[in-house]
C-alpha positions in Angstrom: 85.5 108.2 67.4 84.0 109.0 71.2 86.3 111.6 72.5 88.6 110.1 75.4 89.0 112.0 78.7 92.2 111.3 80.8 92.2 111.3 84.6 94.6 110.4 87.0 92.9 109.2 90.4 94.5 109.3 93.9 93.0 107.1 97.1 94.1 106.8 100.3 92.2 104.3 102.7 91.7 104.3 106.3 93.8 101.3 106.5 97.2 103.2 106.2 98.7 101.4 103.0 99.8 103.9 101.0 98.4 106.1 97.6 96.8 104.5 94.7 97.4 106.1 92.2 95.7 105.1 88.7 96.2 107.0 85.0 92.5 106.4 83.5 91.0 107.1 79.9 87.4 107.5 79.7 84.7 107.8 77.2 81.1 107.7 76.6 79.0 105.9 73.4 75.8 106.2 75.5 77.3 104.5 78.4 80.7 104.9 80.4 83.7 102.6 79.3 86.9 103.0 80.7 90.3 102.3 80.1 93.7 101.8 82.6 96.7 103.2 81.3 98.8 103.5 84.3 98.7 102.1 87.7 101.5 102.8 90.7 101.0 102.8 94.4 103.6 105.2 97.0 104.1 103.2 100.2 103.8 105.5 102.9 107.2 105.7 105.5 107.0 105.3 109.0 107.1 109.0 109.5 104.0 109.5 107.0 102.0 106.4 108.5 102.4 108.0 112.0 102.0 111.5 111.4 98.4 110.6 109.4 97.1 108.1 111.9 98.4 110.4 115.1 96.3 113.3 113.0 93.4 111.4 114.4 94.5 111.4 118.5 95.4 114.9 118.2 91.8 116.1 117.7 90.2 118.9 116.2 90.7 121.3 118.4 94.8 121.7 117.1 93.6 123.5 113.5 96.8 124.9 112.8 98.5 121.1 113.5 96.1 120.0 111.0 96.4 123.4 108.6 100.2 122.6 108.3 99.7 118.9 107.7 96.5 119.5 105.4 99.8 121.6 102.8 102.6 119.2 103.4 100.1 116.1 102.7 98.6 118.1 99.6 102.8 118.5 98.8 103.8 114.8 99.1 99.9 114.0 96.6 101.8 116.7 94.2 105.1 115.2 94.3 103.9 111.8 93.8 101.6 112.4 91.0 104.3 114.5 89.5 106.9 110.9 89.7 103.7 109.2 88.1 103.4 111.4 85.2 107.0 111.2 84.0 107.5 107.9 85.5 104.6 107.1 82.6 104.8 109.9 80.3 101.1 110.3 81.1 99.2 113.4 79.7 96.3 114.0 82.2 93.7 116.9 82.3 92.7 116.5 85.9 94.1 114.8 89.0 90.9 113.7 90.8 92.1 113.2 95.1 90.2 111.7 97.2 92.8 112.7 100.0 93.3 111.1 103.9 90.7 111.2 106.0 90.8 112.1 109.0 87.9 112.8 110.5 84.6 111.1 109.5 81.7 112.5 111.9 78.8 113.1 109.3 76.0 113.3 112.2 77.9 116.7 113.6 78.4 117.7 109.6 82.0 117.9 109.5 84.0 115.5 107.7 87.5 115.9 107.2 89.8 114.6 104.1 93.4 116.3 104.3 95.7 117.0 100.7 95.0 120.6 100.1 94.4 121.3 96.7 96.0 124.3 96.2 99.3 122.9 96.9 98.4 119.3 95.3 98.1 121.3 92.1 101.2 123.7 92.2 103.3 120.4 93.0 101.9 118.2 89.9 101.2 120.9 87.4 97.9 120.3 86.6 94.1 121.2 87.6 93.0 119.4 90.3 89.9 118.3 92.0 89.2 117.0 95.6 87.1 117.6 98.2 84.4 115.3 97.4 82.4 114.8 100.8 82.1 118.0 102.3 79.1 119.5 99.9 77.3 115.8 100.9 77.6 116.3 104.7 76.6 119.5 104.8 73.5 118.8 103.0 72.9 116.1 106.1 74.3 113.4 103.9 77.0 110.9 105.2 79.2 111.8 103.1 80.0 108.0 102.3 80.2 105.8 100.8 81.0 108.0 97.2 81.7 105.0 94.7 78.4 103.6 93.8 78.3 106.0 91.3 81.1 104.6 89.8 79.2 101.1 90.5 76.5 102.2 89.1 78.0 103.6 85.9 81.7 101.4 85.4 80.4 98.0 86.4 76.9 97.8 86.0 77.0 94.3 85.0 77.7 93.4 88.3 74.3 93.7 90.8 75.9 93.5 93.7 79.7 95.7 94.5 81.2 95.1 97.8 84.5 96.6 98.6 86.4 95.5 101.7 89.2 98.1 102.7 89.6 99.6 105.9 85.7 99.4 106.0 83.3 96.8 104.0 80.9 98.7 102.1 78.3 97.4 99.6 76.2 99.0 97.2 73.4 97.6 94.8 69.8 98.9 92.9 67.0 98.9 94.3 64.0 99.8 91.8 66.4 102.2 89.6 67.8 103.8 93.0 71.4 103.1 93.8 71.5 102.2 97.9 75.0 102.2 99.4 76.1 101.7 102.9 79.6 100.7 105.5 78.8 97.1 106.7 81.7 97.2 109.5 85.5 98.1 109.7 87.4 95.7 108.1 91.0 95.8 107.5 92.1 98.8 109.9 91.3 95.9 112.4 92.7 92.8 110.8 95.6 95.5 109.7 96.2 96.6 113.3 96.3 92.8 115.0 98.8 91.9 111.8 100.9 95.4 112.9 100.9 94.1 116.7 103.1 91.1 115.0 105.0 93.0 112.9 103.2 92.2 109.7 102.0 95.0 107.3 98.5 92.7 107.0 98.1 89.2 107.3 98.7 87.4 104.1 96.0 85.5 102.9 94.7 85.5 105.9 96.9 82.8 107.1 97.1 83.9 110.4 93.1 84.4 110.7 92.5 81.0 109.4 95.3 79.2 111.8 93.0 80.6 114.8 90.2 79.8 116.2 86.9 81.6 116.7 86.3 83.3 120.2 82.6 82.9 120.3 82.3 85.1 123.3 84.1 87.8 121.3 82.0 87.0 118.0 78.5 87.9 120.0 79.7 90.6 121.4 81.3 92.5 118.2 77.9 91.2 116.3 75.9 92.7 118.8 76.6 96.1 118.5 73.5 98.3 117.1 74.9 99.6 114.1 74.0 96.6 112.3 70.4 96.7 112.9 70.2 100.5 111.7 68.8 101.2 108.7 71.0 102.7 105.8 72.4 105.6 105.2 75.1 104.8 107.3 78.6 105.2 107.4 81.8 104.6 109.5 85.0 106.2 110.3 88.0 105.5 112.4 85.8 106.9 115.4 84.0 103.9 115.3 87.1 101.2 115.5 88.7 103.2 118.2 85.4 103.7 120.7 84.2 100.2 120.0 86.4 97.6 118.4 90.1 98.1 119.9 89.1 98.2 123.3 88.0 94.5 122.8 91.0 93.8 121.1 94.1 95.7 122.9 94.8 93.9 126.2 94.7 90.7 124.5 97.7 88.7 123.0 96.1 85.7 121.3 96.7 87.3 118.1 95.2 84.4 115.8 92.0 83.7 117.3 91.6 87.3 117.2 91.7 87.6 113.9 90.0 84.7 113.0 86.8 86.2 115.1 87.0 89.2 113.2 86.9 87.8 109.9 84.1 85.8 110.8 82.7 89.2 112.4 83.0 90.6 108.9 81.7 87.7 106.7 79.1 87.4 108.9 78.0 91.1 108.7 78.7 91.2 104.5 76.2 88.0 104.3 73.4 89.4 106.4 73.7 92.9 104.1 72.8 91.1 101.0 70.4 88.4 102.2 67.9 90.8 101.3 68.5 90.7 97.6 66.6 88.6 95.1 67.6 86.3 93.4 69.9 85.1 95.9 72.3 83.9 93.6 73.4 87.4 91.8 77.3 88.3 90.7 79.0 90.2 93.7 82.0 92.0 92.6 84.5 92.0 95.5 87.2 94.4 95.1 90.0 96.5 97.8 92.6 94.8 99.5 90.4 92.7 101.6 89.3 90.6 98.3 93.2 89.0 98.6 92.3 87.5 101.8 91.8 84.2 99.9 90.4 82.6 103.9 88.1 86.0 104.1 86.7 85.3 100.7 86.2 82.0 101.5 84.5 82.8 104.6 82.1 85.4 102.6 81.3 82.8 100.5 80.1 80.6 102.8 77.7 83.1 104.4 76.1 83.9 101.1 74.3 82.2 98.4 75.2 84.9 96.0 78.2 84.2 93.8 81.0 85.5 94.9 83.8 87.2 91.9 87.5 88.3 92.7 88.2 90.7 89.1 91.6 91.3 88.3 94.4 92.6 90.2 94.2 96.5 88.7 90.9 96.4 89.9 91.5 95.2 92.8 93.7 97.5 93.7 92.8 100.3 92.2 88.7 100.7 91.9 88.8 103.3 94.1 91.1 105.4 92.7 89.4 105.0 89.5 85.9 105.7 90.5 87.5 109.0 92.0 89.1 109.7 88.8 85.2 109.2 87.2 84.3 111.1 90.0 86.5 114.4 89.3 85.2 114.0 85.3 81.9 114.2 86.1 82.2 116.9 88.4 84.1 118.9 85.5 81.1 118.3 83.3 78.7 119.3 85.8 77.4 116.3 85.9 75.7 114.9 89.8 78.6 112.6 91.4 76.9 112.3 95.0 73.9 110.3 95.1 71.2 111.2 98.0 70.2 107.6 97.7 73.2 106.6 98.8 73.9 109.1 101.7 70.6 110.0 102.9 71.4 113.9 102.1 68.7 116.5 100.9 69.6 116.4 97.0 72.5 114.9 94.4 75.3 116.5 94.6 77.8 117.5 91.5 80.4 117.7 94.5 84.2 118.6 94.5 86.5 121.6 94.4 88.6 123.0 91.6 92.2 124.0 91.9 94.6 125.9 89.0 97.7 125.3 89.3 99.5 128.9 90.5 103.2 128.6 89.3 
């Protein structure tokens, strides 16, 4: 029998929801399969939620802020994981972390994902690797998006793979080359009009589809030139605060504001794949934006492809799985960062390894 590797992967997305965290067995009989064993996720408390998104306002320029919060985050990935292994009785080799991000500026080569390793590893026990986007950036990749490999490899039988999480990416093959790219933000906007009403996210979209489209709003938000440049591309928080919020912030009709967005978004999603033929392929739509049945909905009416919602632990937890696929290959020495995808000057087999110490 094909030797089985276990990984546990840990996300955290932009749109402040918590850690996925998902227990993985892998295996290859000339192709990757893959196996869930364990899934969880750790809801972030107020006092986490703030401290990570304030990370952002406080800037660079205060390294030893972000030095101490870069250990105490890596602490609180450590302690989780650790819960998750005996909450399970799971027997990984590696923890694979994605981390927080932070920062996200890949045209000034810096990109910033906080969880150090060190004391990620020390907390859980076991070897860890993280780290994944640095050794892209400073190639002059973006850095992002880092799960069409995992596309690629996991779910090939699906041409097209968008995920819709704090930002919509997509990624698909063109002539044997995986492309990859961020369409737009997605839910750290819907998120932050949904926290403005005291709502973790808006349910469904139930809010989004009781409004009704500001068409004044809609140009302006489709106009922006981002969507006319040519992949690779990526976004970060940077570009939500500088271009999205200040639309958005001295208003109060909550409703119609999120019912522009989501059309902002479908619309963006169905002009990323017009380009690819037939127009009537499977497109894998997974991240928590895939739940927003009137988002869906909306995607699907400005798209001939066909639209397909998997299963809830993919769903959830694709990401932290392809980052779990990610940390094995890295292990094997195997490339994990595609320069198709993020435009840098070769593949990367990207990611650093931690022992635990004690």
């Amino acid at each position: 029998m094909t030797k089985k590797t276990n990984i546990i992967g840990l996300m955290s997305g932009s749109s402040l929801d918590g850690i996925d965290l998902v227990d993985v067995d892998f295996w290859n009989d000339g192709k990757w399969h893959f196996e869930i064993v364990a899934k969880d996720n750790y809801d972030y408390d107020n006092e986490w939620r703030n401290a990570l998104s304030d990370a952002f306002l406080v800037g660079a320029q205060h390294a030893t802020a972000l030095q101490s919060l870069d250990i105490r985050y890596g602490t609180l990935l450590g302690q989780v994981t650790k819960q998750f292994i005996d909450k399970y009785n799971l027997h990984p080799e590696i923890v694979a972390s994605h981390g927080h991000t932070i920062f996200h500026r890949p045209q000034e080569h810096y990109t910033l994902q906080i969880g150090d390793g060190q004391a990620l590893a020390d907390a859980c026990g076991v070897m860890v690797i993280n780290d994944f986007r640095t050794e892209d950036v400073l190639k002059g990749g973006q850095g992002a998006p880092l799960v069409p490999i995992g596309d690629k490899l996991l779910f090939a039988d699906y041409p097209l793979c968008l995920n819709i999480g704090g930002i919509a990416n997509v990624s698909y093959d063109v002539d044997g080359q995986r492309i990859a790219y961020d369409i737009c933000i997605a839910n750290q906007a819907l998120n932050y009009l949904a926290n403005r009403i005291s709502l973790p996210y808006d349910k469904d979209g139930m809010s989004a589809r009781s409004g009704h489209i500001d068409n004044q709003l809609l140009t302006t938000l489709n106009s922006h030139p981002f969507y006319t440049q040519k992949h690779p591309k990526s976004l970060g928080r940077e570009f939500f605060e500088d271009n999205i919020k200040p639309l958005l912030e001295k208003r109060d009709d909550i409703a119609d504001m999120m019912a522009t967005l989501v059309e902002h978004i479908a619309i963006q999603i169905g002009a990323s794949v017009e380009t690819m033929r037939p127009s009537s392929l499977p497109m894998l739509i997974t991240g928590g934006g895939a739940k927003n049945k009137y988002l869906v909905e909306r995607i699907q009416a400005n798209t001939k492809h066909q639209v397909f919602i998997p299963a809830d632990d993919i769903i959830d937890y694709k990401e932290a799985l392809v980052f779990a696929f990610l940390g094995l290959l890295r292990n094997r020495n195997e490339i994990n960062v595609l320069k198709s995808v993020t435009g840098a000057e070769s593949d990367s087999c990207s990611g650093k390894i931690w022992y635990p110490t004690k």
